[in-house]
C-alpha positions as CSV (number, residue, x, y, z in Angstrom):
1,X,53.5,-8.8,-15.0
2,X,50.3,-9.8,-13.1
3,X,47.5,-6.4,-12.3
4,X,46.4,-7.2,-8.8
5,X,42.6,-7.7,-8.9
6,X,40.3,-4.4,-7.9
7,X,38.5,-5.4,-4.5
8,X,35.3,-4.5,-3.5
9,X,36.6,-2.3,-0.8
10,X,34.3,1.0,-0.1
11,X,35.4,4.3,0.8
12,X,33.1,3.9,3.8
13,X,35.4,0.9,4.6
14,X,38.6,2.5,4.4
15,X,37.8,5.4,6.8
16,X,36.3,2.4,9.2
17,X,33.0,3.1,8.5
18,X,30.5,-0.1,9.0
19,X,26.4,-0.9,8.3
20,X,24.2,-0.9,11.9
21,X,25.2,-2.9,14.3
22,X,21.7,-4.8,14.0
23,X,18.6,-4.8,12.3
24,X,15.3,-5.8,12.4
25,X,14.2,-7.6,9.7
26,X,10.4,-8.5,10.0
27,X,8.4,-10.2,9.6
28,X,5.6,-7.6,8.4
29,X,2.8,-6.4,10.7
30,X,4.2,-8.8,13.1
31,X,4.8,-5.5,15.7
32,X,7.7,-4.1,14.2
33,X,6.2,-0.6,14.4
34,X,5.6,-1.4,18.7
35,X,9.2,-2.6,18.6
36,X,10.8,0.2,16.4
37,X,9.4,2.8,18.9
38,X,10.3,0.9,22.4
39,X,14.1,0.3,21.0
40,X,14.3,4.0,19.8
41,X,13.8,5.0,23.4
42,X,16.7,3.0,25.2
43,X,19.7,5.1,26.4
44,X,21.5,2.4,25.2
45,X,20.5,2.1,21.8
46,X,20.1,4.8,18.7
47,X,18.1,4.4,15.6
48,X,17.4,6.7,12.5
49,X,14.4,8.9,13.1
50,X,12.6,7.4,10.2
51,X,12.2,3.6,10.9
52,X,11.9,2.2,7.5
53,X,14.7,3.2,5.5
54,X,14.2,0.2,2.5
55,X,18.1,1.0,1.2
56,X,18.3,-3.0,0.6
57,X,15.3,-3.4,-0.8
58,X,14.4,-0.2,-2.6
59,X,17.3,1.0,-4.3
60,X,15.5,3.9,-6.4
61,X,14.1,5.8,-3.3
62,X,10.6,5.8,-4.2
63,X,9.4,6.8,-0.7
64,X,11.6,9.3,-1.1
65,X,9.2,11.9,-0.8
66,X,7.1,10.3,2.0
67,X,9.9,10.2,4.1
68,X,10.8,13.7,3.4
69,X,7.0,14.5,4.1
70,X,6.8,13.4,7.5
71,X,10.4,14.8,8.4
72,X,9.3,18.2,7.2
73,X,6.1,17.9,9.3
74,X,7.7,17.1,12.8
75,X,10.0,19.2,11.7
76,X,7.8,22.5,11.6
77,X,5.7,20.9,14.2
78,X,8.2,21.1,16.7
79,X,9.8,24.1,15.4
80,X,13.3,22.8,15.2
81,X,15.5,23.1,12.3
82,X,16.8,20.1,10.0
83,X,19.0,18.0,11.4
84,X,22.9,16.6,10.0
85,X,21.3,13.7,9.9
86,X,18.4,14.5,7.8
87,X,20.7,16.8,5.4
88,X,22.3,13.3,4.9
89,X,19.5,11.3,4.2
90,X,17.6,13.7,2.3
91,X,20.6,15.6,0.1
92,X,23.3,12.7,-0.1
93,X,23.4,10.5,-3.0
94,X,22.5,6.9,-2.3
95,X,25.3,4.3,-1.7
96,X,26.9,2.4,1.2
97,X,29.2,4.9,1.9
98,X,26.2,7.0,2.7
99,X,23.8,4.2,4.2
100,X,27.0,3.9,6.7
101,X,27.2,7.4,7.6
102,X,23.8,7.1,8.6
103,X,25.0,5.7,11.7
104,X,28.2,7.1,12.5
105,X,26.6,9.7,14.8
106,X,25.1,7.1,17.2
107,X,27.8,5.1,17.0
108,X,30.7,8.2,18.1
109,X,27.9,8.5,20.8
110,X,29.1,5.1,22.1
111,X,25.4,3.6,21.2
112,X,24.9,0.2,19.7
113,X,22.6,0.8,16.4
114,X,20.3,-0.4,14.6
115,X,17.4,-0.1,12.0
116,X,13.8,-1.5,11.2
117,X,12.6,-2.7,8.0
118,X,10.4,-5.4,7.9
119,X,11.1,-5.5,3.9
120,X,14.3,-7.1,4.4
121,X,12.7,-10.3,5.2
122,X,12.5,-11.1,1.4
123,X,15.9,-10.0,0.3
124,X,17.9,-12.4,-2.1
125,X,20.8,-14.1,-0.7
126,X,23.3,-11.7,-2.6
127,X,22.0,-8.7,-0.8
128,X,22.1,-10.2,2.4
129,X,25.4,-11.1,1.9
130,X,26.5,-7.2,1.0
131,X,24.4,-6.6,4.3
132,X,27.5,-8.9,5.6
133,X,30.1,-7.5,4.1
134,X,29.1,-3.8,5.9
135,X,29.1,-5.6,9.3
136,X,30.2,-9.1,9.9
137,X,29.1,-8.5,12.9
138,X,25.6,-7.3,12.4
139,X,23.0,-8.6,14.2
140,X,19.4,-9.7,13.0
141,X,16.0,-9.8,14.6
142,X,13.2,-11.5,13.3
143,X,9.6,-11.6,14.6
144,X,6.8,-14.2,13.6
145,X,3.5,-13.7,13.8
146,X,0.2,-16.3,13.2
147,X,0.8,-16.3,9.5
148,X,-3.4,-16.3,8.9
149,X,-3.5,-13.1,11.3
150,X,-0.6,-11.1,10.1
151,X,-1.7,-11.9,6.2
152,X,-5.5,-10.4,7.3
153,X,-3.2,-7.4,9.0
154,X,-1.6,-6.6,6.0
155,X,-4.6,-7.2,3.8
156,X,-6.6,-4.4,5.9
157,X,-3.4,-2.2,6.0
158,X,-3.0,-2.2,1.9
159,X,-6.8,-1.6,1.6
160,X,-6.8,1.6,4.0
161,X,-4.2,3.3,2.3
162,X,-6.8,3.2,-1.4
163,X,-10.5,3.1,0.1
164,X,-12.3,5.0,2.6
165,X,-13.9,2.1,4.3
166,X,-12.5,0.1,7.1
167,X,-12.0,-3.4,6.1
168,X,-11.7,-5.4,2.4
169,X,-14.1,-6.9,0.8
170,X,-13.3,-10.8,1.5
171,X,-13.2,-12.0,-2.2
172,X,-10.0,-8.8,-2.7
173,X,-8.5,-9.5,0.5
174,X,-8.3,-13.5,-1.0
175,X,-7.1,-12.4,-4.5
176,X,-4.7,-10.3,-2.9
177,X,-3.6,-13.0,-0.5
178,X,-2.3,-14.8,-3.1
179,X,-0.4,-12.9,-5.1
180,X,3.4,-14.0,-4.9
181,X,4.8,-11.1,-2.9
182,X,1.8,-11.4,-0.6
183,X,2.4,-14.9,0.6
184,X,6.6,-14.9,1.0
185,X,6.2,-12.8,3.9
186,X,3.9,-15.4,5.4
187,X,6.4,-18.2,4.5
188,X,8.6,-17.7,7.6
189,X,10.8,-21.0,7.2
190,X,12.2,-19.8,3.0
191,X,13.4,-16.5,5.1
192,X,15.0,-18.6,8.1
193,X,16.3,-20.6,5.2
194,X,17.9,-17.7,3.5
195,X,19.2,-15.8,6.7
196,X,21.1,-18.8,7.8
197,X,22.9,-19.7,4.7
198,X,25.1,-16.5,5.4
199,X,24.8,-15.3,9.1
200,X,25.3,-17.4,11.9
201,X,23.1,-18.5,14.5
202,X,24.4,-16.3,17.3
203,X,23.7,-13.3,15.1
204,X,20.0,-14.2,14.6
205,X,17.2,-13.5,17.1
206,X,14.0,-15.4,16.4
207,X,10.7,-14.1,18.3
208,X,7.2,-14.3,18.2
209,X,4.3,-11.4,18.2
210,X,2.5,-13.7,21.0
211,X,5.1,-13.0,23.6
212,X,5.5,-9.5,22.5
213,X,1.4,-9.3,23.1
214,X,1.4,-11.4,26.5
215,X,4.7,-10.9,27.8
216,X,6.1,-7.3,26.8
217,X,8.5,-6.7,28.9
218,X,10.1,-10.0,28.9
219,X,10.2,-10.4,25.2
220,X,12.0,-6.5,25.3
221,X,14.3,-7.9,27.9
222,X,15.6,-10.6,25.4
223,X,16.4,-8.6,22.8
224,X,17.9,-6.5,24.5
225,X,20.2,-9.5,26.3
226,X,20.6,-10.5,22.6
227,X,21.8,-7.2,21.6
228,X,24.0,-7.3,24.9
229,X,23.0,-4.1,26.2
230,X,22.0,-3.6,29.8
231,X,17.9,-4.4,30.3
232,X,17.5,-1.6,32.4
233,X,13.9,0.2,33.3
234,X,11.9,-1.5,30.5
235,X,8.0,0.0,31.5
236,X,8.6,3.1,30.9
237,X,9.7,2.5,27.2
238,X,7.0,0.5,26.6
239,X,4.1,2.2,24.5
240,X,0.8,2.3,26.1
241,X,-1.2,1.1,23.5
242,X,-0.2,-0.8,20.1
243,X,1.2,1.2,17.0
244,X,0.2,1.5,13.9
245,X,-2.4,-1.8,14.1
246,X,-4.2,-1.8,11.2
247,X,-6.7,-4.5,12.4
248,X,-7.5,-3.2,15.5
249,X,-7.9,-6.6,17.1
250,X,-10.9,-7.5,14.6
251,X,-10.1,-11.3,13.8
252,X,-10.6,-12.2,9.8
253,X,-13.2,-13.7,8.1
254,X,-14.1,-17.6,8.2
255,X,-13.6,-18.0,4.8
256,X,-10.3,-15.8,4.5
257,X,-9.4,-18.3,7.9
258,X,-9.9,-21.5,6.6
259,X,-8.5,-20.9,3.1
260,X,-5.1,-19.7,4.5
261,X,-4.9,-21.9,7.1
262,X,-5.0,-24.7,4.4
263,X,-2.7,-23.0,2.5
264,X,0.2,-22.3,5.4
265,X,-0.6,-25.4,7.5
266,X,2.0,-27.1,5.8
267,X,4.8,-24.6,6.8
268,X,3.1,-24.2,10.2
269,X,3.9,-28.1,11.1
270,X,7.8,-27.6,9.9
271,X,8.4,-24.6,11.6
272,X,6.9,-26.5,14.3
273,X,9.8,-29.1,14.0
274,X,12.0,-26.1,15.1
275,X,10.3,-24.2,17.4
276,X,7.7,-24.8,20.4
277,X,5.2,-22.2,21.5
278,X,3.4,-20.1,19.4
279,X,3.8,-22.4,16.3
280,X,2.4,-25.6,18.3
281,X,-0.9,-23.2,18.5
282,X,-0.9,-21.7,15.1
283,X,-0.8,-25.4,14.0
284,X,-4.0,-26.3,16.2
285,X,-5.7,-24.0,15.6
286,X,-5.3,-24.5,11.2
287,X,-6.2,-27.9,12.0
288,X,-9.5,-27.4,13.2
289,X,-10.2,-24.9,10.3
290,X,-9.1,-27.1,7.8
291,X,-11.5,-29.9,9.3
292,X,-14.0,-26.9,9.2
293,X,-14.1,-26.3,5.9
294,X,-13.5,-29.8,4.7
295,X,-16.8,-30.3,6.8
296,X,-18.3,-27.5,5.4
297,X,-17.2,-28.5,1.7
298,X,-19.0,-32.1,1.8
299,X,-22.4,-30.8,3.5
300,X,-22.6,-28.5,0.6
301,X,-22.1,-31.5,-1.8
């Protein structure tokens, strides 16, 4: 006699629990902090108090303890006590039984939710297919931003959080601009790649930081279309200034420019081949700065 096969099915599963019903996926320092906090405010939507909860992508918890840090500070700041929700987070043990039950308040609440972790832009193929497996349903939002500008964003950012003075030495930010890690979140077209060789098109939104900068409110109003819950007054959820914008504005260096713009010009001209807008500039714009420092290059000679 045959032993039927064990199936992957979760407890969370069989008491109809299910992974948000979307999530926002990145790209890093591409606004995700803006949109995180605009998204958290709609009636119609509910998201975890913390907004980066890295379960896919960080499965030993090692900001554990910053997240219980800032919890415990609005926490006494406010003078409110600890909520079921952060008992859950903070005292449950780790699995996707528990990343579900995360959610199941908003969700008996009627409220479509979600999460933001621009981490999840690198994830393997495997993972996002358990990300599947919680939610066939799941929706994914994905923001791009000038890859030259958001690598200089994330350069500043990382250099902040270990030195007291305000921007990196060029030569470090370039070294660091390199590295592996560093460079796959600029690569926008591998994580398109990846995304749609297990979730369908409907279930992705692709968007750009321009028309979150010029256009706010219409660029809120799609998601929200895409997330098919009613628009509604969108000004007043809007932030009035940016969050958590490491560069202040401040464009890079020259030379940090021109390198990276010869390094991701190639990717800029095949994401152009898919996409009009924002990506016909980026690609413009690297041109001239790789004539630039060609020009540069044989005046030197």
């Amino acid at each position: 006699m045959s032993v039927p096969m064990k199936t992957e099915t979760t407890s969370g599963e069989r008491r109809g629990l299910k992974g948000p019903d979307f999530l926002v996926v990145g790209a890093q320092r591409s606004g995700t902090s803006w949109l995180y906090h605009v998204l958290s405010r709609h009636p119609a939507l509910w998201l975890p108090p913390i907004k980066e909860l890295h379960y896919f992508d960080d499965p030993s918890r090692s900001r554990y303890r910053k997240h219980l840090k800032v919890r415990w500070r609005e926490i006494l700041k406010f003078r409110r006590r600890p909520s079921s929700w952060d008992l859950r987070y903070f005292l449950g043990k780790p699995d996707d039984d528990w990343y579900c039950r995360l959610f199941s308040g908003g969700r008996r609440r009627g409220l479509v939710t979600g999460e933001v972790t621009p981490a999840y832009a690198t994830l393997d193929v495997s993972t996002l297919e358990r990300i599947k497996a919680l939610n066939p349903a799941v929706k994914l939002i994905f923001v791009m931003r000038d890859p030259v500008l958001r690598a200089w964003s994330a350069a500043v950012n990382h250099h902040r959080k270990f030195a007291d003075d305000d921007l990196p030495d060029v030569d470090a930010a370039l070294e660091r601009s390199r590295q592996a890690s560093f460079q796959a979140r600029s690569n926008y077209l591998e994580t398109i790649q990846r995304l749609e060789s297990v979730f369908s098109s409907g279930q992705i939104f692709y968007g750009f930081f321009d028309d979150l900068a010029d256009r706010p409110e219409t660029f809120v109003e799609s998601i929200l279309e895409f997330l098919t819950v009613p628009a509604g007054e969108i000004r007043p959820l809007l932030p009035v200034s940016p969050r958590n914008s490491a560069a202040g504005g401040r464009r890079p260096p020259a030379e940090f420019e021109r390198e990276l713009a010869g390094r991701f010009l190639p990717w800029v001209e095949k994401l152009c081949e898919r996409f009009e807008g924002p990506p016909l500039e980026w690609r413009e714009r690297y041109k001239n700065l790789v004539e630039a420092r060609e020009g540069t290059t044989q005046r030197n000679r």
